[in-house]
mmCIF entry with sequence, helices, sheets and N, C-alpha, C, O atoms, coordinates in Angstrom:
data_MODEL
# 
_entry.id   MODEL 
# 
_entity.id                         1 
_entity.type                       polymer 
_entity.pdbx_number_of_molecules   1 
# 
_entity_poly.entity_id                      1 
_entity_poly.type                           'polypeptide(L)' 
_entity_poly.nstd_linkage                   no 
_entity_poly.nstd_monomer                   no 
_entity_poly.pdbx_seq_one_letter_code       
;(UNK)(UNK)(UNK)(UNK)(UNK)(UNK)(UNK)(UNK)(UNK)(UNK)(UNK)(UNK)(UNK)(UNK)(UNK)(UNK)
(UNK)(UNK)(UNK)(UNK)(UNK)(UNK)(UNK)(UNK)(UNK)(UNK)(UNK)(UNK)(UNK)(UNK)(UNK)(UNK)
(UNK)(UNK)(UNK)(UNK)(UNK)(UNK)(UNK)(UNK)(UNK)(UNK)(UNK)(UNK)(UNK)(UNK)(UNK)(UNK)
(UNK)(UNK)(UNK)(UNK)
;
_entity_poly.pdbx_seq_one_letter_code_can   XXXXXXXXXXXXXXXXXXXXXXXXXXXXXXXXXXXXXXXXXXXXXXXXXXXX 
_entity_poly.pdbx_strand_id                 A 
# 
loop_
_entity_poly_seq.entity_id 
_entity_poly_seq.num 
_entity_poly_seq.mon_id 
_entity_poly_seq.hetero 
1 1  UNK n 
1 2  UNK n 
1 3  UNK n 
1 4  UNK n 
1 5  UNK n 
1 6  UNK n 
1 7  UNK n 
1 8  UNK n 
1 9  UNK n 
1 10 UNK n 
1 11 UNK n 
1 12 UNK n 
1 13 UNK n 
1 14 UNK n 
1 15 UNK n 
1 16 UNK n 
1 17 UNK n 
1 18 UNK n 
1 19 UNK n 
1 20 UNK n 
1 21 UNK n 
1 22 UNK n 
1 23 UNK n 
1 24 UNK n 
1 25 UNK n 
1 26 UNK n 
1 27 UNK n 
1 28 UNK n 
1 29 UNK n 
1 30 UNK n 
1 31 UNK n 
1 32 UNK n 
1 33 UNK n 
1 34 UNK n 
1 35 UNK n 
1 36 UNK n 
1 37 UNK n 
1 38 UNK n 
1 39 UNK n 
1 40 UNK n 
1 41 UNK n 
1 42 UNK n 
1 43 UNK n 
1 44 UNK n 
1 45 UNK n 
1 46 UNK n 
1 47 UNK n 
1 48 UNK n 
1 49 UNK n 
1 50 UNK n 
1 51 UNK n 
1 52 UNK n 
# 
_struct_asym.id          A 
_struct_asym.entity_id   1 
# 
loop_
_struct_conf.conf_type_id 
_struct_conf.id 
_struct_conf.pdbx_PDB_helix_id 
_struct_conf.beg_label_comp_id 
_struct_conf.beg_label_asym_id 
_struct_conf.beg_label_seq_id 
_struct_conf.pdbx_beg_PDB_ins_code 
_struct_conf.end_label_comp_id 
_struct_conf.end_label_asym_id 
_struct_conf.end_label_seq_id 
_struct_conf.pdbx_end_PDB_ins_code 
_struct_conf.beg_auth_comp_id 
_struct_conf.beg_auth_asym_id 
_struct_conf.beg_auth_seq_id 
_struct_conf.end_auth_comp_id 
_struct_conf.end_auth_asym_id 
_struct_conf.end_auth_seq_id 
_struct_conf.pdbx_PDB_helix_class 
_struct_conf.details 
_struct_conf.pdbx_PDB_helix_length 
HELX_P HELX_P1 AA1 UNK A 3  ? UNK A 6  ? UNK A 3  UNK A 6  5 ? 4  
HELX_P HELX_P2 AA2 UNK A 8  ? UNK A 22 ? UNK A 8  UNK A 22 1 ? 15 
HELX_P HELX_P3 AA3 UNK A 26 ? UNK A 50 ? UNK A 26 UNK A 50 1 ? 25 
# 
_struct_conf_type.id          HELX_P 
_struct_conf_type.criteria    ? 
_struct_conf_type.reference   ? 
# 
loop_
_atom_site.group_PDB 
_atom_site.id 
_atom_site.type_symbol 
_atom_site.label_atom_id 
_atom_site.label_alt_id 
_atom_site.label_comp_id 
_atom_site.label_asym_id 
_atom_site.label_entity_id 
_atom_site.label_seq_id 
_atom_site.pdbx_PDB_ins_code 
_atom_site.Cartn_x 
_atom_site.Cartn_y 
_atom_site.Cartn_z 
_atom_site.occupancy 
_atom_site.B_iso_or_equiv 
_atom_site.pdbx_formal_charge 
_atom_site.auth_seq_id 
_atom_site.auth_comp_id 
_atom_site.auth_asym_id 
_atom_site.auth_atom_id 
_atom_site.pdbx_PDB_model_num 
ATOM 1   N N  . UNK A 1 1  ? 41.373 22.022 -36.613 1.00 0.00 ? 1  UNK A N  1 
ATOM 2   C CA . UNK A 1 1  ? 41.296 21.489 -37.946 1.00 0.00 ? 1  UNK A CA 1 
ATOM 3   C C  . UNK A 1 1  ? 40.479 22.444 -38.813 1.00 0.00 ? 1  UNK A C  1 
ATOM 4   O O  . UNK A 1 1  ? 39.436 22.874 -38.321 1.00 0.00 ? 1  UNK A O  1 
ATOM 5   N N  . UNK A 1 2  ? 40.772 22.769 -39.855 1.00 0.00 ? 2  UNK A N  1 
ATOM 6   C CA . UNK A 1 2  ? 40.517 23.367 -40.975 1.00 0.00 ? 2  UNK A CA 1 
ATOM 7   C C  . UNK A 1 2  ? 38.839 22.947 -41.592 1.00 0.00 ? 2  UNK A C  1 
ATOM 8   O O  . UNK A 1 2  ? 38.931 21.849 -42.140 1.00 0.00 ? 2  UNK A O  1 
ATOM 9   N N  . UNK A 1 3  ? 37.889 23.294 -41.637 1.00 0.00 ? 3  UNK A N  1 
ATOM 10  C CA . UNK A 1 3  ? 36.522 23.667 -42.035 1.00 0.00 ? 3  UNK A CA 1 
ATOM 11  C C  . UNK A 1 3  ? 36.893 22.475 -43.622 1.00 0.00 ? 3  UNK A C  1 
ATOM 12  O O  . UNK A 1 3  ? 36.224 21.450 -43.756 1.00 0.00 ? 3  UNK A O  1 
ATOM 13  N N  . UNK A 1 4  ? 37.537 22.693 -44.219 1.00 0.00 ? 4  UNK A N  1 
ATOM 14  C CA . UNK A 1 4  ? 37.589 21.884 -45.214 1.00 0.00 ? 4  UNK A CA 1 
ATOM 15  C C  . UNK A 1 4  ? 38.098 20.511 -45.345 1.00 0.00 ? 4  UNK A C  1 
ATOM 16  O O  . UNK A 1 4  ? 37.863 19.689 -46.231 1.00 0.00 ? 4  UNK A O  1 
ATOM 17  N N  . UNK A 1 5  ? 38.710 20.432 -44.480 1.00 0.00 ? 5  UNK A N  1 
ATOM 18  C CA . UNK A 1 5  ? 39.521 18.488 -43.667 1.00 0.00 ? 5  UNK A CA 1 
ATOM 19  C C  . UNK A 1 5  ? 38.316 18.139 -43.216 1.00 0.00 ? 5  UNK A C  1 
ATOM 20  O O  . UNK A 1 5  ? 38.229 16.954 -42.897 1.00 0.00 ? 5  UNK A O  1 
ATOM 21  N N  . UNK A 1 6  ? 37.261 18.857 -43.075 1.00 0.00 ? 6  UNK A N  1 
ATOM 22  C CA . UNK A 1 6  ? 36.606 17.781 -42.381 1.00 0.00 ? 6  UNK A CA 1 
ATOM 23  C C  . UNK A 1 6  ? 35.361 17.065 -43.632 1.00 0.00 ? 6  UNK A C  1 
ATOM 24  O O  . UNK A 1 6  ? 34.443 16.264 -43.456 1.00 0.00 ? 6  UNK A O  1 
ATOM 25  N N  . UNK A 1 7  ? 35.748 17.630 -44.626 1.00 0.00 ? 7  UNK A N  1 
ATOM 26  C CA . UNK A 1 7  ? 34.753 16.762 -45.275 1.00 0.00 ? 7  UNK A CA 1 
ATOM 27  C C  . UNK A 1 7  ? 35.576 15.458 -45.913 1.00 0.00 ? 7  UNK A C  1 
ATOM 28  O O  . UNK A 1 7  ? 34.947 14.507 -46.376 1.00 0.00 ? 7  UNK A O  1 
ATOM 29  N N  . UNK A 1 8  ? 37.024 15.492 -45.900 1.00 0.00 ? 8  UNK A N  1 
ATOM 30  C CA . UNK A 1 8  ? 37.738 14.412 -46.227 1.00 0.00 ? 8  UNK A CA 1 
ATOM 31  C C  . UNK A 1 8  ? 37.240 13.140 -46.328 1.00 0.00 ? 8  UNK A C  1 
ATOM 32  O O  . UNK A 1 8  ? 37.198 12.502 -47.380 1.00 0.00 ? 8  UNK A O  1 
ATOM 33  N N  . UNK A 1 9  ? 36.740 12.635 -44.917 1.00 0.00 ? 9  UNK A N  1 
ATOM 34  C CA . UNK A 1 9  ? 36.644 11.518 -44.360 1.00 0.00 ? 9  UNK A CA 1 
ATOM 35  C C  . UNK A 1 9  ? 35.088 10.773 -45.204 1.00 0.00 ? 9  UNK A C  1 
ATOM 36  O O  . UNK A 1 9  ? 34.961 9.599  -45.554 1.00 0.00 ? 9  UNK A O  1 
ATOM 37  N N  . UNK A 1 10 ? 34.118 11.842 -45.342 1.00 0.00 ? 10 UNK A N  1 
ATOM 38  C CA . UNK A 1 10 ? 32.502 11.491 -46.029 1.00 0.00 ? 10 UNK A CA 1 
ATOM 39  C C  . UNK A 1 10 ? 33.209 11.105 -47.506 1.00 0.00 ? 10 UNK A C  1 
ATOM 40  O O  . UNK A 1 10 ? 33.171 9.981  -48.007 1.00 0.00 ? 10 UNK A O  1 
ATOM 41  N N  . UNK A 1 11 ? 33.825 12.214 -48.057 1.00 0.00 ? 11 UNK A N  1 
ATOM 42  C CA . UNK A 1 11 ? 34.508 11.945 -49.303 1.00 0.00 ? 11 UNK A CA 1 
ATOM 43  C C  . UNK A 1 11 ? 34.856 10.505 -49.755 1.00 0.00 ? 11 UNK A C  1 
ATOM 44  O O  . UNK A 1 11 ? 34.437 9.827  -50.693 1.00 0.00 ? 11 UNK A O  1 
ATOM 45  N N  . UNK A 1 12 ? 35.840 10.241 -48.692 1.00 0.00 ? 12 UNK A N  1 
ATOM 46  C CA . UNK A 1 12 ? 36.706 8.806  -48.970 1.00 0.00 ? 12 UNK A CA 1 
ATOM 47  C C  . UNK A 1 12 ? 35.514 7.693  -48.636 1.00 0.00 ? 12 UNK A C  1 
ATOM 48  O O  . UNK A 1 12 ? 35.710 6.573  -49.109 1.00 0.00 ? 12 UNK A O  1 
ATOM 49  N N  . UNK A 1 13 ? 34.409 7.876  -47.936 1.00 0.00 ? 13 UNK A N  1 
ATOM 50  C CA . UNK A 1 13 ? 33.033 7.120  -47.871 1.00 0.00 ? 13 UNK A CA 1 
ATOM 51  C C  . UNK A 1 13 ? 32.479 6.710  -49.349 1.00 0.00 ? 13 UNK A C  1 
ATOM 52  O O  . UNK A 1 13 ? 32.296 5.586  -49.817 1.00 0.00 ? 13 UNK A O  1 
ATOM 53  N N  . UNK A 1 14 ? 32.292 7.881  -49.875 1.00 0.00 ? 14 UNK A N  1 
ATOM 54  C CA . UNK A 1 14 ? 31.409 8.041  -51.052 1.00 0.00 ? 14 UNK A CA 1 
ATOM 55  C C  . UNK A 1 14 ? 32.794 7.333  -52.185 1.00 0.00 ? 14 UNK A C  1 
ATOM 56  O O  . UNK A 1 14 ? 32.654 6.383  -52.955 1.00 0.00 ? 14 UNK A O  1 
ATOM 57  N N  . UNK A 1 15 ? 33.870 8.020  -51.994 1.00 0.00 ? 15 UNK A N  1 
ATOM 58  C CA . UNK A 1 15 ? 34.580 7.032  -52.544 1.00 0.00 ? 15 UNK A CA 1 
ATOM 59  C C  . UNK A 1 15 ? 34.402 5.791  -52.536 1.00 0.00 ? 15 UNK A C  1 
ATOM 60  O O  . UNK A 1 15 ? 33.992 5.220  -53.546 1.00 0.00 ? 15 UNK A O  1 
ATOM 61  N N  . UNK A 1 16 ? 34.696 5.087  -51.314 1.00 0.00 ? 16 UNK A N  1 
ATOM 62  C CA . UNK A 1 16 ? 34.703 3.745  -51.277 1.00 0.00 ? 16 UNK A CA 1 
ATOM 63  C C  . UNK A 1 16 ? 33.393 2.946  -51.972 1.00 0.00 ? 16 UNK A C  1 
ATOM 64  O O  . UNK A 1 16 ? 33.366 1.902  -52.624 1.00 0.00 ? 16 UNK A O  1 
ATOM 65  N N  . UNK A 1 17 ? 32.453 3.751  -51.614 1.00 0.00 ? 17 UNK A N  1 
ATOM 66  C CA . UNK A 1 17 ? 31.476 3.287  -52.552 1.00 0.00 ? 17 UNK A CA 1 
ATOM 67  C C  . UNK A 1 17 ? 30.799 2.738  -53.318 1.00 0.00 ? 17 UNK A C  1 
ATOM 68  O O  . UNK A 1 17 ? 29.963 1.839  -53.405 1.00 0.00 ? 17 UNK A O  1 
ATOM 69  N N  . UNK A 1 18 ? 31.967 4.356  -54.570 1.00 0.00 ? 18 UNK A N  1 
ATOM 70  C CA . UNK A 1 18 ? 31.691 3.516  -55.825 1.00 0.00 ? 18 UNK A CA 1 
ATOM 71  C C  . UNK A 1 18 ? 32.844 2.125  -55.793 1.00 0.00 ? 18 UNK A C  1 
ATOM 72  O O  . UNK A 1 18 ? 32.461 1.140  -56.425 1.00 0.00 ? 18 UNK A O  1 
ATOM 73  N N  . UNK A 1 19 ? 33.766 2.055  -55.321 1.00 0.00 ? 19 UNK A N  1 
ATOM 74  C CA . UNK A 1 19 ? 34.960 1.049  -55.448 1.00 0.00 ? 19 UNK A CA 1 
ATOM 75  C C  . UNK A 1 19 ? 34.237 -0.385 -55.290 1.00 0.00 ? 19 UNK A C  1 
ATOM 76  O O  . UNK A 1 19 ? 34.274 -1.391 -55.999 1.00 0.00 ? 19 UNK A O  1 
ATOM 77  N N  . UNK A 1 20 ? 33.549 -0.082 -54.057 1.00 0.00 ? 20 UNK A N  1 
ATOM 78  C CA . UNK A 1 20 ? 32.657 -1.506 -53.878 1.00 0.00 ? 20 UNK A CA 1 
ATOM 79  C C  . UNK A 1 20 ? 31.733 -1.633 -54.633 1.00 0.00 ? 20 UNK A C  1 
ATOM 80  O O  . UNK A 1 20 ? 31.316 -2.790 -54.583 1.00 0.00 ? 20 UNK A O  1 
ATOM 81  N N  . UNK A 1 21 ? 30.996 -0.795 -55.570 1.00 0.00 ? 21 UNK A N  1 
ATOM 82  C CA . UNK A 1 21 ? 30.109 -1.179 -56.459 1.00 0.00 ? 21 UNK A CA 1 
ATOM 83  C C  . UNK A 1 21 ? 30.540 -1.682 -57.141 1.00 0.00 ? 21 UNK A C  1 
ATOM 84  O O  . UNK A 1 21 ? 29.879 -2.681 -57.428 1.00 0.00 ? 21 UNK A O  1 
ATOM 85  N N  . UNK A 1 22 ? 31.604 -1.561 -57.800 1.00 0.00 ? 22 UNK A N  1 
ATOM 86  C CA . UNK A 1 22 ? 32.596 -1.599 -59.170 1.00 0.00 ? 22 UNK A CA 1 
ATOM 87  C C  . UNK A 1 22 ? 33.277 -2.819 -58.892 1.00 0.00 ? 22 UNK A C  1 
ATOM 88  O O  . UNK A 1 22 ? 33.603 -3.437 -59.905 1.00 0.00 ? 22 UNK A O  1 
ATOM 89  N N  . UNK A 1 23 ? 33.645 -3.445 -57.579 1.00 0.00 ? 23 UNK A N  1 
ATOM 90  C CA . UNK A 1 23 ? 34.246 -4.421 -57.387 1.00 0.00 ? 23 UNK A CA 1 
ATOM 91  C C  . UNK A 1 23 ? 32.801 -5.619 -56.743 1.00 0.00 ? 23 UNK A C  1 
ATOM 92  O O  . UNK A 1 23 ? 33.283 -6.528 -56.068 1.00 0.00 ? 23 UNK A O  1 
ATOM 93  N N  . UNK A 1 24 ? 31.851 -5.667 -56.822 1.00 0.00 ? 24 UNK A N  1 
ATOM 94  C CA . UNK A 1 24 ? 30.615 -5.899 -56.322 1.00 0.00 ? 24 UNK A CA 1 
ATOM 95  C C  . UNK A 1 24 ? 30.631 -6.253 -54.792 1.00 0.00 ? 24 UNK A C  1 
ATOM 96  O O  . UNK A 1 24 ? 30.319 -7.335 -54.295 1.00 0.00 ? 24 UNK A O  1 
ATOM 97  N N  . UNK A 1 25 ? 31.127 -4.940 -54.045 1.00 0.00 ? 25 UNK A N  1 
ATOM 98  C CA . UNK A 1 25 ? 31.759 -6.035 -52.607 1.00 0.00 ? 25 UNK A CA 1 
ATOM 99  C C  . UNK A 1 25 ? 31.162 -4.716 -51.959 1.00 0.00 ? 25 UNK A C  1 
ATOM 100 O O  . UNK A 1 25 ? 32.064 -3.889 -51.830 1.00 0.00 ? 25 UNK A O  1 
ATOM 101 N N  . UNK A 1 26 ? 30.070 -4.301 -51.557 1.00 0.00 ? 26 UNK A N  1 
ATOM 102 C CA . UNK A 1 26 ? 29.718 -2.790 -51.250 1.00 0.00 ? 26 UNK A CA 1 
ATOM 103 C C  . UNK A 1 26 ? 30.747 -2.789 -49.587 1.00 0.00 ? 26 UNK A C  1 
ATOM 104 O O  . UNK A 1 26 ? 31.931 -2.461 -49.524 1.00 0.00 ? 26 UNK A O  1 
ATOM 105 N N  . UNK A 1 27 ? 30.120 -3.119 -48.728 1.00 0.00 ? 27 UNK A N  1 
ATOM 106 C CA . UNK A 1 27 ? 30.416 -3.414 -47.683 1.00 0.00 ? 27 UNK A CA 1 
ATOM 107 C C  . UNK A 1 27 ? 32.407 -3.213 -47.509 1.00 0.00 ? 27 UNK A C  1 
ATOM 108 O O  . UNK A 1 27 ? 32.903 -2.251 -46.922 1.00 0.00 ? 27 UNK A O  1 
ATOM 109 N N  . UNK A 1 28 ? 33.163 -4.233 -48.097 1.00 0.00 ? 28 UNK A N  1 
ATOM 110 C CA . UNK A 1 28 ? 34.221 -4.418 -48.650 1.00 0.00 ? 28 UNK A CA 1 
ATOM 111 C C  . UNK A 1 28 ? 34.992 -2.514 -48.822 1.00 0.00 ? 28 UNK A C  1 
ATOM 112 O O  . UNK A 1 28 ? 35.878 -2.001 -48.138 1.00 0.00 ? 28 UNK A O  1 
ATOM 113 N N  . UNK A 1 29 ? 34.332 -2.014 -49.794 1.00 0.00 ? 29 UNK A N  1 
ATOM 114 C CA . UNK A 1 29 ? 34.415 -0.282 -50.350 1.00 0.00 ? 29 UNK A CA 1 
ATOM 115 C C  . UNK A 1 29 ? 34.155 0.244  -49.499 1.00 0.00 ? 29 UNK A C  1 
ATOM 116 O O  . UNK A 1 29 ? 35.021 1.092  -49.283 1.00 0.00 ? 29 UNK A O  1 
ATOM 117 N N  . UNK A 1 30 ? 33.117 0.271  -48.532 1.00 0.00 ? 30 UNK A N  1 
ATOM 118 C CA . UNK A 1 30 ? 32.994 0.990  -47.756 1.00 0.00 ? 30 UNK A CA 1 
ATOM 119 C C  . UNK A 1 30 ? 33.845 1.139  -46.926 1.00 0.00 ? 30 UNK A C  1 
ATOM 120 O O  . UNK A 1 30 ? 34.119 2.279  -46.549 1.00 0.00 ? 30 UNK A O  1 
ATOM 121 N N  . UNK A 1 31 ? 34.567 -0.086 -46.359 1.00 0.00 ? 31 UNK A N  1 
ATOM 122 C CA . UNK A 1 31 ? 35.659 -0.083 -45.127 1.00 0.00 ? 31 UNK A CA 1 
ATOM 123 C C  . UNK A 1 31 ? 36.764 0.735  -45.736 1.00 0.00 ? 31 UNK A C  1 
ATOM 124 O O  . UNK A 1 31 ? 37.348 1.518  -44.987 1.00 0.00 ? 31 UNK A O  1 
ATOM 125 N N  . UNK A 1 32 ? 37.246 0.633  -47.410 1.00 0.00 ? 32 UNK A N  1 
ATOM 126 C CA . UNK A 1 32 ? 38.869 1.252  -47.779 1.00 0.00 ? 32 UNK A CA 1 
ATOM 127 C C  . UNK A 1 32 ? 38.473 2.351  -47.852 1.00 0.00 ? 32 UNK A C  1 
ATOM 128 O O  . UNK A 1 32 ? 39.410 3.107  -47.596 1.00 0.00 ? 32 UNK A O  1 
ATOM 129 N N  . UNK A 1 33 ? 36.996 3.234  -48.204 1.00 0.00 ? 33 UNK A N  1 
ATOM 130 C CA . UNK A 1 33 ? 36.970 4.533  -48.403 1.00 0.00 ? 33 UNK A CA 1 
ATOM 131 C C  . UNK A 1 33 ? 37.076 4.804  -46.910 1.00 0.00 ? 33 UNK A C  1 
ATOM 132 O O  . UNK A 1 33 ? 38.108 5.391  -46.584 1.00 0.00 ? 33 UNK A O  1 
ATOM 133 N N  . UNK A 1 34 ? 36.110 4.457  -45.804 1.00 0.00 ? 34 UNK A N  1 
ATOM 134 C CA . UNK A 1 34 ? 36.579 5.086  -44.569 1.00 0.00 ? 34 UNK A CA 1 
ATOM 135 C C  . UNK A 1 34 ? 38.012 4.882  -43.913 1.00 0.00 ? 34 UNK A C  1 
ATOM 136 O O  . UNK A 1 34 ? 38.226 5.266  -42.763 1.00 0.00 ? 34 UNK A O  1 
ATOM 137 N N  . UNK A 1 35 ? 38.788 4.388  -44.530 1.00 0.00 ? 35 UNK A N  1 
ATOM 138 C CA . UNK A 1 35 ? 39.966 4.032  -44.237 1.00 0.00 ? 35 UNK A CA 1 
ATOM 139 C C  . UNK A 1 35 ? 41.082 5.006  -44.851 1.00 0.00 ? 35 UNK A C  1 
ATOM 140 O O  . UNK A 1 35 ? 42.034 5.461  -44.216 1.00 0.00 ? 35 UNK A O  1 
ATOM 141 N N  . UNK A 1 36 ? 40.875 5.178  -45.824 1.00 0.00 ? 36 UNK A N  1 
ATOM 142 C CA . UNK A 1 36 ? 41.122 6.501  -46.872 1.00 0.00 ? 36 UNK A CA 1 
ATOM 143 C C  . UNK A 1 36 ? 41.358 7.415  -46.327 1.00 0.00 ? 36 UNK A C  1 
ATOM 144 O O  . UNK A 1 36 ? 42.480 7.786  -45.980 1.00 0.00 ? 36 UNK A O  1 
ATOM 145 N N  . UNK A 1 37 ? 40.000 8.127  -46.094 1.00 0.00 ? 37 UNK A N  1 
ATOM 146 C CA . UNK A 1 37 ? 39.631 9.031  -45.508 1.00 0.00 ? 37 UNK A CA 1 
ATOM 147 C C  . UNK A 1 37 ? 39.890 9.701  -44.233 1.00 0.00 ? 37 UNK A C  1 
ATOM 148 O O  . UNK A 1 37 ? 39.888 10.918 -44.054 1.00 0.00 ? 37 UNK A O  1 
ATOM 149 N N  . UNK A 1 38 ? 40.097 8.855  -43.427 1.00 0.00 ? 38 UNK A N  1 
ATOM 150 C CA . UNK A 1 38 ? 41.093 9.438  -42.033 1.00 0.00 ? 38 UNK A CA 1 
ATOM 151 C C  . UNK A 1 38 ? 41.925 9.233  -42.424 1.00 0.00 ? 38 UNK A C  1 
ATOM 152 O O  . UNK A 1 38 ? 42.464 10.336 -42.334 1.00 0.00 ? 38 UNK A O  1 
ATOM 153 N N  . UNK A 1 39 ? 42.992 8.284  -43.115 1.00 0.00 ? 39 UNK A N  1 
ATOM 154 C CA . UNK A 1 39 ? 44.087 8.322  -43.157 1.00 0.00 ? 39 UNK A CA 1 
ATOM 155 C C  . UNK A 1 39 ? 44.480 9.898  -44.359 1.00 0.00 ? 39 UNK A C  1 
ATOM 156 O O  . UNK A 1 39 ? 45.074 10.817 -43.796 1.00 0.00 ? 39 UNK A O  1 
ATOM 157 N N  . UNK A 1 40 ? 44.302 10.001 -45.145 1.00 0.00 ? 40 UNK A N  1 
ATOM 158 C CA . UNK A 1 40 ? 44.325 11.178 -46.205 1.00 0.00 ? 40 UNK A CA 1 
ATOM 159 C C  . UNK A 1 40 ? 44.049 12.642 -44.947 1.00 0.00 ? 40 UNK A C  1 
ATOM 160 O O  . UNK A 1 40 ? 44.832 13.552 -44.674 1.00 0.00 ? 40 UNK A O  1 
ATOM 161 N N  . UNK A 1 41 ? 43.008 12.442 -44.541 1.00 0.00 ? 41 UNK A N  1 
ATOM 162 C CA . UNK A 1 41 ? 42.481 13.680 -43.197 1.00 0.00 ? 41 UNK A CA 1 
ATOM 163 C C  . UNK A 1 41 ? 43.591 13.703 -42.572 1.00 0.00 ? 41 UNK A C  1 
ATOM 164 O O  . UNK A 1 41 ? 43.845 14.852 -42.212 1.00 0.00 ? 41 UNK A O  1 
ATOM 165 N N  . UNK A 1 42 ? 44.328 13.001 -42.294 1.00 0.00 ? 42 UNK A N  1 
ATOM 166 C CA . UNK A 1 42 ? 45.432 12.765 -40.911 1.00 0.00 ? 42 UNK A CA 1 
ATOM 167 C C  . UNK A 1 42 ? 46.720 13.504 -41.935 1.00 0.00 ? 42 UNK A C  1 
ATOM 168 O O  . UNK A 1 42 ? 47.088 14.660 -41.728 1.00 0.00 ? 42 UNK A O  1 
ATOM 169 N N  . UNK A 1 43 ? 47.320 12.629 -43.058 1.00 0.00 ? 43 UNK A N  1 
ATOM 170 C CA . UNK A 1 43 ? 48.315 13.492 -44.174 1.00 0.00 ? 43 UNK A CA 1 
ATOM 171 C C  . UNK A 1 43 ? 48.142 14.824 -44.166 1.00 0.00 ? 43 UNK A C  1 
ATOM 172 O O  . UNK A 1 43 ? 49.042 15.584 -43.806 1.00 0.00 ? 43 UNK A O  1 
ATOM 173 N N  . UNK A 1 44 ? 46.757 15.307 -44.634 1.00 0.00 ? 44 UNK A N  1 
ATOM 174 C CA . UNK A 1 44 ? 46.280 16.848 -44.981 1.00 0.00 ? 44 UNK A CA 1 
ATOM 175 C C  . UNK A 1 44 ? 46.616 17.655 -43.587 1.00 0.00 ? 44 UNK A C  1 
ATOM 176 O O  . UNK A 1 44 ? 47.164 18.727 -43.845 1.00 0.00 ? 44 UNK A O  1 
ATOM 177 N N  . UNK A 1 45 ? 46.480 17.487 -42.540 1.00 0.00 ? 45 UNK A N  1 
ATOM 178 C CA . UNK A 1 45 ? 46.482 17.771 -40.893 1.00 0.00 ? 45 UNK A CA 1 
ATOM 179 C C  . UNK A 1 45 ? 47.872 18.313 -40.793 1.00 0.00 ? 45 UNK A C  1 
ATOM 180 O O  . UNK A 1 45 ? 48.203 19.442 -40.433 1.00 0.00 ? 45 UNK A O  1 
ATOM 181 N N  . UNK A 1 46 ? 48.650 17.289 -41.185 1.00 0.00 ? 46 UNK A N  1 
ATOM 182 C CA . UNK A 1 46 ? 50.259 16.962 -40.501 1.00 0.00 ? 46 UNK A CA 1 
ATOM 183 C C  . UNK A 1 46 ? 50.770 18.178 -41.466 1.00 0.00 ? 46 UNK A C  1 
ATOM 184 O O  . UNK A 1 46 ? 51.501 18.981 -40.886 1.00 0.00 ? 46 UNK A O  1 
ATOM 185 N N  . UNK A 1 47 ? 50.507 18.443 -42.835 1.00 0.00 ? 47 UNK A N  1 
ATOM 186 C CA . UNK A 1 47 ? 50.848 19.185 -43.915 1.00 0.00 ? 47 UNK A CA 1 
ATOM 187 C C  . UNK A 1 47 ? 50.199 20.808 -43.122 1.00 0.00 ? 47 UNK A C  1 
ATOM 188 O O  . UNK A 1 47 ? 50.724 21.899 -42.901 1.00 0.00 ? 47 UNK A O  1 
ATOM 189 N N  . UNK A 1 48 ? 49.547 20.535 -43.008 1.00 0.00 ? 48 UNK A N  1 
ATOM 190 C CA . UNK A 1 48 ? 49.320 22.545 -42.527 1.00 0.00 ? 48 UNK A CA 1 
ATOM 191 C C  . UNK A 1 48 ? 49.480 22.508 -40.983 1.00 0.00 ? 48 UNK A C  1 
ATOM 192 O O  . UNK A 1 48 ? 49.086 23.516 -40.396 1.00 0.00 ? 48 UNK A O  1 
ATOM 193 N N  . UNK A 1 49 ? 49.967 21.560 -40.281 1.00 0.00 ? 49 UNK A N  1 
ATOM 194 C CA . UNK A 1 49 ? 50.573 21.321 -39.285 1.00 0.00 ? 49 UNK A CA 1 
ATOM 195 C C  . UNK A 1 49 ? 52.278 22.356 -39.316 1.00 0.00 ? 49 UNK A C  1 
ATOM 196 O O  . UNK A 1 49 ? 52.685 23.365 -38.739 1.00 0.00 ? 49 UNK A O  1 
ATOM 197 N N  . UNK A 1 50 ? 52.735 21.564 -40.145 1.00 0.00 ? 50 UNK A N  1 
ATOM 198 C CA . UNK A 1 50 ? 54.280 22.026 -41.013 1.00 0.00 ? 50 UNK A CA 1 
ATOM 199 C C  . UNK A 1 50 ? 54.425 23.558 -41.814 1.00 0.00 ? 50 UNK A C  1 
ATOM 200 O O  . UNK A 1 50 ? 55.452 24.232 -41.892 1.00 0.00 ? 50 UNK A O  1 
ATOM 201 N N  . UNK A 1 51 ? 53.044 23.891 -42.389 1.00 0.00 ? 51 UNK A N  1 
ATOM 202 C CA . UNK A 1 51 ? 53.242 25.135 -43.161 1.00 0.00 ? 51 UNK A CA 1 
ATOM 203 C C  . UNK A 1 51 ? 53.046 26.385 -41.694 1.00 0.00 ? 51 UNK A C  1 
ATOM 204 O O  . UNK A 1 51 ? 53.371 27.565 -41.827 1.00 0.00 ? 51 UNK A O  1 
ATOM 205 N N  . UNK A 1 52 ? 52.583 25.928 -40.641 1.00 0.00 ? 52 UNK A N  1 
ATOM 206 C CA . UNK A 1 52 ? 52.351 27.228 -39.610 1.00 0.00 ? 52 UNK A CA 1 
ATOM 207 C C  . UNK A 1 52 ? 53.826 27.825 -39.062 1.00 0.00 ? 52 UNK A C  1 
ATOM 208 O O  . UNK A 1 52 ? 53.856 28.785 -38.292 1.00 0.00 ? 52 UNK A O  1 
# 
């Protein structure tokens, strides 16, 4: 895996975040950003998987 996929997953964290702040459900945000986040990591993977 690529040096830069791997910050995906913290990303979609910090995402979720703000989502749960914004929706007042922190906990709630936190689960869709880490959910995000591997799933998006896993897309990005499969994609330079295909370009080799």
């Amino acid at each position: 895996m690529n040096h830069r996929n791997n910050m995906l997953v913290p990303a979609g964290l910090f995402i979720g975040i703000g989502i749960g702040m914004a929706m007042e459900n922190l906990v709630a945000g936190l689960f869709i950003g880490l959910g995000v986040g591997f799933l998006f990591s896993t897309i990005v993977y499969m994609i330079e998987a295909n370009k080799k």
